[in-house]
KOLLUMKOL-502768 format. One line per field, with one value per residue (C-alpha): residue number from 0; residue in one letter; x, y, z. Coordinates in pm, whole numbers, plus 50000, padded with zeros to 5 digits. Example, Ala and Ser with C-alpha at 12.3 -4.5 7.8 and 13.67 -1.06 7.14 Angstrom:
2
seq: c(0:1);
type: c(A:S);
x: c(51230:51367);
y: c(49550:49894);
z: c(50780:50714);
//
This chain:
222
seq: c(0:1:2:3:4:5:6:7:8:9:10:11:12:13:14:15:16:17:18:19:20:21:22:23:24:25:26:27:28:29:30:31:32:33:34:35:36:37:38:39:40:41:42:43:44:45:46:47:48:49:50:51:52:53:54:55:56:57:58:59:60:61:62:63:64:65:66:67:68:69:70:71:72:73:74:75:76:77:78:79:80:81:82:83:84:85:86:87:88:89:90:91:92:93:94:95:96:97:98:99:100:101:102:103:104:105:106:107:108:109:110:111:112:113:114:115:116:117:118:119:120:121:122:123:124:125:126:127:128:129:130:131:132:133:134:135:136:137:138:139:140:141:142:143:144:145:146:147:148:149:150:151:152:153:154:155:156:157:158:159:160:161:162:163:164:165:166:167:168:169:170:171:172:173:174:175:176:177:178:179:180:181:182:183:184:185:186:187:188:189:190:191:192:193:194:195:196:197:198:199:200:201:202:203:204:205:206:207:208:209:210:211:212:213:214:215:216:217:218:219:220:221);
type: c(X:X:X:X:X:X:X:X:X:X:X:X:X:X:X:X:X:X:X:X:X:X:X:X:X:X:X:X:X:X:X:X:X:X:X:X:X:X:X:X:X:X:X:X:X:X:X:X:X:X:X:X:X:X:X:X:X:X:X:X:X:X:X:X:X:X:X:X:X:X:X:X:X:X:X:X:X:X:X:X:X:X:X:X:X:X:X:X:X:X:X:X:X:X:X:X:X:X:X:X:X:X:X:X:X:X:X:X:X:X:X:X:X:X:X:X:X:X:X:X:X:X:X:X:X:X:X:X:X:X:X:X:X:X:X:X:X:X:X:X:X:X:X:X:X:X:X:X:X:X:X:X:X:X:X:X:X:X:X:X:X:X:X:X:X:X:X:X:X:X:X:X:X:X:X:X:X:X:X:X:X:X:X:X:X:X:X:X:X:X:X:X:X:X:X:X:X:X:X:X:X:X:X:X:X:X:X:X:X:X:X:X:X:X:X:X:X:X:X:X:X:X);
x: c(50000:50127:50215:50058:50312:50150:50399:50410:50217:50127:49811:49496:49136:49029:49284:49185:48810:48919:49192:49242:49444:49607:49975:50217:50399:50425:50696:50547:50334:50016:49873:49878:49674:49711:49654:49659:49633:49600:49907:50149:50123:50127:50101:49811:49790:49445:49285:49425:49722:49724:49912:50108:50282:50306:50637:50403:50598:50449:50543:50314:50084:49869:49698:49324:49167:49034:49386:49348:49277:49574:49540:49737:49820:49870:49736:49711:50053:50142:49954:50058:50428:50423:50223:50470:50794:50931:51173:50819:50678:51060:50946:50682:50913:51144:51271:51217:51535:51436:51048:50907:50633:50394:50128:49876:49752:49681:49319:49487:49574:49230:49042:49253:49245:48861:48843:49001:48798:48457:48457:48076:48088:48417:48489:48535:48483:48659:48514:48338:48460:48249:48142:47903:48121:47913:47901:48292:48471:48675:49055:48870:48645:48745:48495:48139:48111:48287:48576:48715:48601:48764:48535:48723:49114:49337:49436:49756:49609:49513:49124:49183:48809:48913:49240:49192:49053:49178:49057:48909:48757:48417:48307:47946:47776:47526:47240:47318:47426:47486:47730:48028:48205:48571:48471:48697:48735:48921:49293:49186:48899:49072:48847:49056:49366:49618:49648:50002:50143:50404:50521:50742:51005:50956:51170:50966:50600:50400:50340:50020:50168:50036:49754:49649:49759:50014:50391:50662:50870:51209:51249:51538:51629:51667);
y: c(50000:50335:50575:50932:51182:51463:51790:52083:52313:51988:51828:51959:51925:51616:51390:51515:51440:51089:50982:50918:51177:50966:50957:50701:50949:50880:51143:51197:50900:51087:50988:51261:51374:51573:51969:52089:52531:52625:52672:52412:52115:52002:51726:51784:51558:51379:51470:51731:51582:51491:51792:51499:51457:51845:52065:52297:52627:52677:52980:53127:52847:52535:52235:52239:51950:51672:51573:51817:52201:52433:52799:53085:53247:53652:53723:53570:53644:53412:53112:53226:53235:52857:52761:52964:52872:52568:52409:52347:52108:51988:51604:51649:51698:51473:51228:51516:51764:52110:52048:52289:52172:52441:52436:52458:52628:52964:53097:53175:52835:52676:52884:52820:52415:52458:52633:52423:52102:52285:52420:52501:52703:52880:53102:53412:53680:53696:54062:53817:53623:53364:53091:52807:52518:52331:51922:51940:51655:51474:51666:52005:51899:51577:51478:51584:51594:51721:51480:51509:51879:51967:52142:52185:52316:52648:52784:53001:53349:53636:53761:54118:54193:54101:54177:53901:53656:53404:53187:52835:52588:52456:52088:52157:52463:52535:52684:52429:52090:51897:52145:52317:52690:52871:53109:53309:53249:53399:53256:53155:52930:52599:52354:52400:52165:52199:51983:52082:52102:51982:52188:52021:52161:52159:51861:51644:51535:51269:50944:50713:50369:50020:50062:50408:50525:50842:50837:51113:51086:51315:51426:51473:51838:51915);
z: c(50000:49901:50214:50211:50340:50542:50519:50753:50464:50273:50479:50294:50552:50337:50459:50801:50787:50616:50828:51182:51407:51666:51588:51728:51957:52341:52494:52868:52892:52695:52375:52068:51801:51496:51538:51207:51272:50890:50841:51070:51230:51576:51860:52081:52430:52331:52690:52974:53200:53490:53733:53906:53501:53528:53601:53811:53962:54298:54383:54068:53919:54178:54157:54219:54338:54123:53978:53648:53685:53717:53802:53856:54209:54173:53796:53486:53377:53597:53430:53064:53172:53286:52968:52773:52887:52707:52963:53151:52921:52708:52816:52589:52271:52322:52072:51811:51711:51706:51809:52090:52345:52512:52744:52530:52169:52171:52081:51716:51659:51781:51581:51262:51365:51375:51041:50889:51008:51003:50657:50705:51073:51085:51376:51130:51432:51718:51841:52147:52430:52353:52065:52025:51922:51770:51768:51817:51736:52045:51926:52019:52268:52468:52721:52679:53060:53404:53440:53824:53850:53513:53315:52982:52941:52923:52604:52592:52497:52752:52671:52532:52711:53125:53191:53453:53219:52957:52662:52713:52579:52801:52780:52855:52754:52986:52748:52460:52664:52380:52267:52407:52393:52336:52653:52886:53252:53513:53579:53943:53842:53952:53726:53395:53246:53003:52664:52611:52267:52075:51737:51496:51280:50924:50844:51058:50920:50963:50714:50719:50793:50601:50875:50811:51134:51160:51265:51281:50999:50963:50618:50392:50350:49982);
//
């Protein structure tokens, strides 16, 4: 069977609706999917880790209870810098040169991930702090319910609206349960984890193997 290469600019949104987005990738002990953001690609963890996996900085981020929810202590700077800083989350990229892991995708790269897998309800107006995400598929939305007091996950992008607030994604929407939301919430709600994120370099891409399931393959520089 022939393999189908998937490039850092190459991966078009049909062989993401056809194909399956788990990839054979297990730095940190957390399965991976593809997160394709329009323009790169990425390693998302599949579901929020667990704090204990987490190189949490006490002095500015904590633990809530419940095992997954992460907050900041003094602002919201404070949460952004851990999810920003790289040596927090490095496990996460090992095993591939010159990839960088994060705490998370910003609200720039969700919404280009979601436009480009929802050709027919883009997010095309960000003027809000809040959008019905419709019928989400499980890489954007992961549980459709609260999983040990985690209601959803961080993303890493400040709300230009609250200066205490950031963006999120909610499980549950409260006025449409069987959908869920990109909101904002305050950086001391407690019931919020992190799907940190891996970005490769553009020599590494990914290659459907005789199953049809995706692995990280380094590519040849020309």
């Amino acid at each position: 069977m022939e393999r189908r290469k998937i490039g850092v600019t190459e991966l078009k949104v049909e062989d993401l609706e056809r194909k399956k987005l788990d990839v054979k990738y297990e730095a940190g002990g957390v399965n991976w999917k593809l997160f394709f953001d329009g323009e790169k690609s990425h390693l998302i963890a599949t579901d929020c880790v667990l704090t204990e996996m987490l190189n949490v900085k006490e002095d500015s981020v904590e633990r809530g209870d419940g095992g997954y929810g992460v907050f900041g202590i003094l602002d919201r700077e404070d949460l952004l810098d851990w999810m920003r800083d790289s040596i927090n989350w490095e496990k996460f990229a090992l095993g591939i040169p010159g990839a960088k892991a994060t705490g998370g995708a910003t609200v720039e790269q969700f919404c280009g991930c979601w436009n480009a897998m929802n050709q027919h309800k883009k997010i095309v107006d960000r003027d809000n702090d809040w959008f019905l995400l419709h019928n989400p598929s499980k890489l954007f939305v992961p549980n459709k319910e609260e999983q040990n007091r985690c209601l959803g996950y961080w993303l890493m992008s400040a709300s230009p609206y609250n200066d205490e607030k950031l963006w999120n994604v909610l499980y549950i929407e409260m006025i449409c349960p069987r959908d869920s939301s990109l909101d904002t919430s305050y950086y001391y709600d407690d019931c919020f984890g992190v799907r940190p994120l891996v970005s490769l370099p553009s020599d590494v891409g990914l290659e459907y193997d005789k199953d049809l399931e995706m692995c990280l393959k380094k590519w040849k520089k020309r």
